[in-house]
N, C-alpha and C positions, 0 to 999 in steps of 0.2 A: 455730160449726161450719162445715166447709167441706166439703161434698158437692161429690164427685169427678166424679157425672153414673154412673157405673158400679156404685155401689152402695158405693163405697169413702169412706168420709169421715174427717176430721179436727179436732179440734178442742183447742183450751187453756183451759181454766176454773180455778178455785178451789174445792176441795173442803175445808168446816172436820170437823177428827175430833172427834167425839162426844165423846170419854172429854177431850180436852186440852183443847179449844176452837181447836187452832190451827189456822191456814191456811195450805192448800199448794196450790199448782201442780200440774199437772197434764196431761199431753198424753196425749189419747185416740186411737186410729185403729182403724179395724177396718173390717167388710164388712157389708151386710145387704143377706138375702136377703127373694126375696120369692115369693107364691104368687098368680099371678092380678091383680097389680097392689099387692098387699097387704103389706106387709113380717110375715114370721113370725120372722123370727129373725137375731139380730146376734151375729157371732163380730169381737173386737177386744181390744184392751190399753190399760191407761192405766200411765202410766210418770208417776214425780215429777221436775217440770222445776224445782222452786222454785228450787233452788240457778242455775240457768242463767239462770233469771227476772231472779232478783233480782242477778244480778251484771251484766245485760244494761240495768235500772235504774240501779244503780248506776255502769255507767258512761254510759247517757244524762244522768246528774245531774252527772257529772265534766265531759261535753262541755258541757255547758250553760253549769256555771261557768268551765270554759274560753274561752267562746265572750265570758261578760257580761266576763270578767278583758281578753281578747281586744281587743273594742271599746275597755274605756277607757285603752289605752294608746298614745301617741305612734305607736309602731313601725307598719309594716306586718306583719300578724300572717298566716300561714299553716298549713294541717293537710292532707298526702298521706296515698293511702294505702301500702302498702309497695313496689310498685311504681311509686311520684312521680307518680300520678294527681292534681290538685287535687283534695279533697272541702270544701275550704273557705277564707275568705280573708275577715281583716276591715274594715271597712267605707273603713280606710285606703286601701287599694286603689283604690276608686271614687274619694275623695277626692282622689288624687296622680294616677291615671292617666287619669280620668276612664270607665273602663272596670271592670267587678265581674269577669271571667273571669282568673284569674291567668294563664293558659297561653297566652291572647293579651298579656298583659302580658308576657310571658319572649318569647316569639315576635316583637314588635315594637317594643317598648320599652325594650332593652338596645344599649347604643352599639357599632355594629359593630364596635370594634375590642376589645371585651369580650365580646360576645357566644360566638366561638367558645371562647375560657380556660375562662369560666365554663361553660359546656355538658360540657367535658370535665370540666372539676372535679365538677360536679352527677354524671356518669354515673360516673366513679371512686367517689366515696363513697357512692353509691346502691349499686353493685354491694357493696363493702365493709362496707356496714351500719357505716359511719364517721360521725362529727360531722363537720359541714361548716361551712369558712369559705373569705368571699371577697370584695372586694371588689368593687363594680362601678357603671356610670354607667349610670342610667335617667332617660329623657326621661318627665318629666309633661305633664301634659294642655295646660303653656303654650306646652312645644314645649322647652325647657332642659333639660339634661343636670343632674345633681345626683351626686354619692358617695355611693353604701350600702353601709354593710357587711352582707352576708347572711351568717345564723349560720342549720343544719339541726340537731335532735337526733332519731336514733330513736329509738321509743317499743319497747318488748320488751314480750311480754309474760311469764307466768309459766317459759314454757320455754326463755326467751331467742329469742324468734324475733320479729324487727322486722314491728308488724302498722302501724305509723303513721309520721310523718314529721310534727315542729311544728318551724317556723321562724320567723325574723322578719326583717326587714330595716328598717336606722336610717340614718337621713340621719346624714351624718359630712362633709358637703361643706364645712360653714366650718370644722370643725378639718384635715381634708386640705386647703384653701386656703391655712390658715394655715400649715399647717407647710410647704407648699413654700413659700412666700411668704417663713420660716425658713430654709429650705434656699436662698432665692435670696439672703437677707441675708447669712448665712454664707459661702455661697461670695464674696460680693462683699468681706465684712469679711477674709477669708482670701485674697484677692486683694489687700486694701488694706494686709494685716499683715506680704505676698511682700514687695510695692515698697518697704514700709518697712523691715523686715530690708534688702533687697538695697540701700537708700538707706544706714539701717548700718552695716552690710558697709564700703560706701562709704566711709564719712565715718571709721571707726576705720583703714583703708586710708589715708587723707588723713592720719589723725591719727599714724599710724606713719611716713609720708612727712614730715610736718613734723619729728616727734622726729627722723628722721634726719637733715635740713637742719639742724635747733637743733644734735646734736650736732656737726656738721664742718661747717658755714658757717658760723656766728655766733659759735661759741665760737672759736674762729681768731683773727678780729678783738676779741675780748674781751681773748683772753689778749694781744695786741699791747697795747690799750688798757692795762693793767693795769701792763704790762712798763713799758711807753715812760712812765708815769703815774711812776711808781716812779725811773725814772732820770730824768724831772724834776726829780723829789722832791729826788733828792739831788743835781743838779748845783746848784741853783736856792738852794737856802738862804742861799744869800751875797748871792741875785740880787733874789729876791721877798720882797718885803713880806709883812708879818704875815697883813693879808688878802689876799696871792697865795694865800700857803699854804692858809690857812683853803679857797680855793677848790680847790685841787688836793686837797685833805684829800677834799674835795666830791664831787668827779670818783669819787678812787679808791672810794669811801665807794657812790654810784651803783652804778659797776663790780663791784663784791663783790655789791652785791643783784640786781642783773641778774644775774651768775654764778647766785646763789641760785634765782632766777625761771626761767632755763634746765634746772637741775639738779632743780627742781620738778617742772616739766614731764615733761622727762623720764622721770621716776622714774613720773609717773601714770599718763603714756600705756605703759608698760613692764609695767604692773600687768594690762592687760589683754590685752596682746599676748603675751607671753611664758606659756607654758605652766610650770607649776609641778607635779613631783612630790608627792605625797602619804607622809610619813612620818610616824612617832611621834615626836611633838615634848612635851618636857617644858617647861610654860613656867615650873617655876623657873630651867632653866637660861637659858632665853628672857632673862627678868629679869637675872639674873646677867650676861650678855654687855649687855645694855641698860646697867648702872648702870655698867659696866666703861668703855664707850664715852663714857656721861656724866660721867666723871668731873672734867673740866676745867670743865665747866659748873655743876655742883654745888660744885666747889669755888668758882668763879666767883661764884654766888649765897650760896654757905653756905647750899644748899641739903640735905635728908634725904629719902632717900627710905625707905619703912617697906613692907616686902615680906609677907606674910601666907603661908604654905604654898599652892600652887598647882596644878592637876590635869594630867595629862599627855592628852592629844587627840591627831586624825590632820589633819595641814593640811600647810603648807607652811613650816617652819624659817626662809625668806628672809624672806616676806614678815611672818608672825607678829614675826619681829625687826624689820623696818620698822614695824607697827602701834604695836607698844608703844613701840617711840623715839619715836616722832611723838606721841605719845599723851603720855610723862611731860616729852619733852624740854618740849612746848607746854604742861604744868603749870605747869613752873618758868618758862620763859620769863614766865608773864601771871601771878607773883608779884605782890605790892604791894609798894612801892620799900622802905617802913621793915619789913616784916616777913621771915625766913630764909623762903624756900618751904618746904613740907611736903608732899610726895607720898605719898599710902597705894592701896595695893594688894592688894586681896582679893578668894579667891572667894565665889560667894552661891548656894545653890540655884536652878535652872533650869528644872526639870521633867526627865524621863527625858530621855536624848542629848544633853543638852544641859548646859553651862555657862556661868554668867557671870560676868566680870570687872570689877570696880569699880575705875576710876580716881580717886579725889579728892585733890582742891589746899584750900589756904587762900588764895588769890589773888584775884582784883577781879573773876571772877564774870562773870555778864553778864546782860539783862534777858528774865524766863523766854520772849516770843515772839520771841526770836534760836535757842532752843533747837534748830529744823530747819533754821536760815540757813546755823549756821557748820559746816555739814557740806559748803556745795557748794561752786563751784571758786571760788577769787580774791574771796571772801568775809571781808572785817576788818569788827570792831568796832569799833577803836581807831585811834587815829593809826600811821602807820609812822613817825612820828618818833619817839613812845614806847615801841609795841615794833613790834622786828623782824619779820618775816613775809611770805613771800608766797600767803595764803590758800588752800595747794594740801593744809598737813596732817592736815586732820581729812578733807579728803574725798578724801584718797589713806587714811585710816583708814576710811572706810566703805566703798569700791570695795575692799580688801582683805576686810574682814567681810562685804559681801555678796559677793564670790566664794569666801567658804567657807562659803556658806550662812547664812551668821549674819544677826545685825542691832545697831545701834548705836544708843544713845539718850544726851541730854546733858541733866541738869539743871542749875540754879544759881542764888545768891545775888546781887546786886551786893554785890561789896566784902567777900563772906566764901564765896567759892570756887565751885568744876565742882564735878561730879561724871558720868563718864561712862563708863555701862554697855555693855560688850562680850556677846553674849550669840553664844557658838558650838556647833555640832553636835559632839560628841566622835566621831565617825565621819562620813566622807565616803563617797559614792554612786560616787565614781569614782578610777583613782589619778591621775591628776591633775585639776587645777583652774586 
């Protein structure tokens, strides 16, 4: 009970009812009078406070467990009140700052050039009865700045009206170190990947610059070689010996593959330089112009080639006709001498977009770890005395399939054939390529 001094007092007790046995609360107050010193008579009320009691329990047992929850977690833990008064701050605090007062911890321990952001962010969402987030650098007790991310949530209560404020604040300083540390590598690798593009650039420039010398300097003096070889040829007959000839056979025999080796070249560096429209290309008639074209050569070998119904796609007309020449010409060409070549060509499911086309030969094969070799530039198996070749056709076939998005793959046998898969997009991203 709490005597006012005036006759007025106060008091909260427990009163149990007879008839239930239960226990209630209670808040009494009233006046007593007195006569002569003596109290005669007391006018007051007692009202039931249980419900206000016990709700007022129940949450000193929710701060409680909040408080032990509090303590055992990493974070620096904090509780305002709705106004961002500190009523409390857990033990991290002491810990990190070496200080228990959160309000001098905010006051003197945030890095000035945070300091103001964060003050205005805190007073924005304090005003707003908003969740709060922010980042910020606080100096612990060693004197070293660190990264925390500070998170606010209000607390409402039944009528929506913000009576609390719990926060926390997490050291995030090695993952923020790291990722700029990220962001310094990227930009450096994005800086290494400029020069390399622009080195590139460069060198496909060079390589454009060359084809053009290959095609008007060199072939000039080829085609004189060839010319003036030729009218040798036939003045001389009468003149040279058996093995003159043989050696002029020689010369010209050189000459045609060098031609070959220019018009190679050429053809590669042209693949990437020259822009190519995007049409609807049917490759049976692809095939069709292909066997039309080979036809001297096939007769040549008594070779066959075996066509299979074929899907129609969006690419480039020119160069899909370069692929497949190159592709069945270099079938037949790497035949074996006692057997007719046999060329088969078919489609094969690909997954959605896409299709693939299977090239296979009966031919001399090759041994299965050449299968990524003989796609790059100026790459033989074999002798150039037994077959022809300037090592530029499979991998003027893959610089065409990967610039229509595709990919190429070669198996094989020795001595019982290729087989080499074309796999392309039936739709292209851009109209040209």
């Amino acid at each position: 009970m709490t005597n006012q001094g005036n006759g007025q007092y106060i008091a909260e007790y427990r009163v149990i009812n007879q008839r239930t046995a239960a226990t209630r609360w209670v808040l009494a107050t009233g006046h007593v009078f007195f006569d002569n010193g003596l109290p005669v008579r007391m006018v007051g009320t007692v009202r039931d406070i249980t419900e206000s009691m016990e709700a007022a329990e129940r949450l000193r047992e929710s701060e409680r467990r909040f408080r032990i929850l509090a303590e055992s977690l990493p974070q620096m833990v904090w509780m305002n009140d709705a106004d961002g008064r500190t009523e409390y701050a857990s033990g991290r605090w002491k810990e990190y700052f070496g200080i228990s007062d959160p309000q001098q911890a905010w006051d003197t321990k945030v890095h000035p050039d945070d300091f103001g952001p964060i003050m205005a962010a805190w007073g924005k969402h304090l005003a707003a009865k908003m969740p709060f987030r922010h980042e910020v650098r606080l100096r612990g007790k060693d004197g070293t700045y660190r990264w925390h991310y500070s998170i606010a949530e209000p607390v409402k209560n039944e009528q929506g009206e913000t009576v609390k404020w719990i926060g926390a604040l997490t050291d995030i300083d090695d993952q923020k170190t790291f990722a700029e540390k990220l962001e310094r590598e990227v930009a450096e690798r994005t800086r290494e990947l400029a020069a390399a593009n622009a080195e590139l650039t460069r060198s496909n420039h060079d390589l454009q610059q060359f084809a053009h010398v290959t095609s008007h300097d060199l072939q000039e003096p080829l085609r004189k070689i060839k010319i003036f070889t030729g009218l040798l040829q036939n003045e001389s007959n009468c003149v040279l010996s058996g093995q003159g000839l043989v050696y002029l056979g020689k010369v010209r025999h050189a000459t045609e593959r060098m031609q070959a080796m220019i018009d190679g070249v050429l053809t590669y560096s042209k693949v990437r330089g020259d822009g190519q429209n995007v049409e609807t290309v049917d490759l049976n008639a692809i095939m069709a112009n292909v066997c039309n074209d080979l036809e001297v050569l096939v007769e040549q070998k008594n070779a066959r080639i075996k066509t299979e119904p074929l899907p129609t796609l969006a690419g480039s007309p020119v160069l899909l006709q370069q692929l497949f020449y190159n592709l069945i010409s270099n079938a037949i060409k790497f035949g074996k001498p006692d057997v007719p070549p046999l060329v088969a060509v078919r489609s094969l499911p690909a997954g959605s977009g896409a299709v693939a086309v299977e090239v296979a030969d009966n031919g001399i094969g090759f041994e299965p770890e050449y299968a990524e070799r003989i796609f790059d530039t100026f790459v033989r198996l074999n002798p150039k005395d037994a077959y022809e070749g300037t090592g530029l056709g499979l991998a003027l076939c893959r610089r065409i399939v990967e610039r229509h998005g595709g990919t190429v793959r070669a198996t094989a046998t020795p001595e019982k054939g290729a087989v080499i898969t074309v796999t392309l997009p039936l739709r292209q991203v851009s109209d040209i390529i």
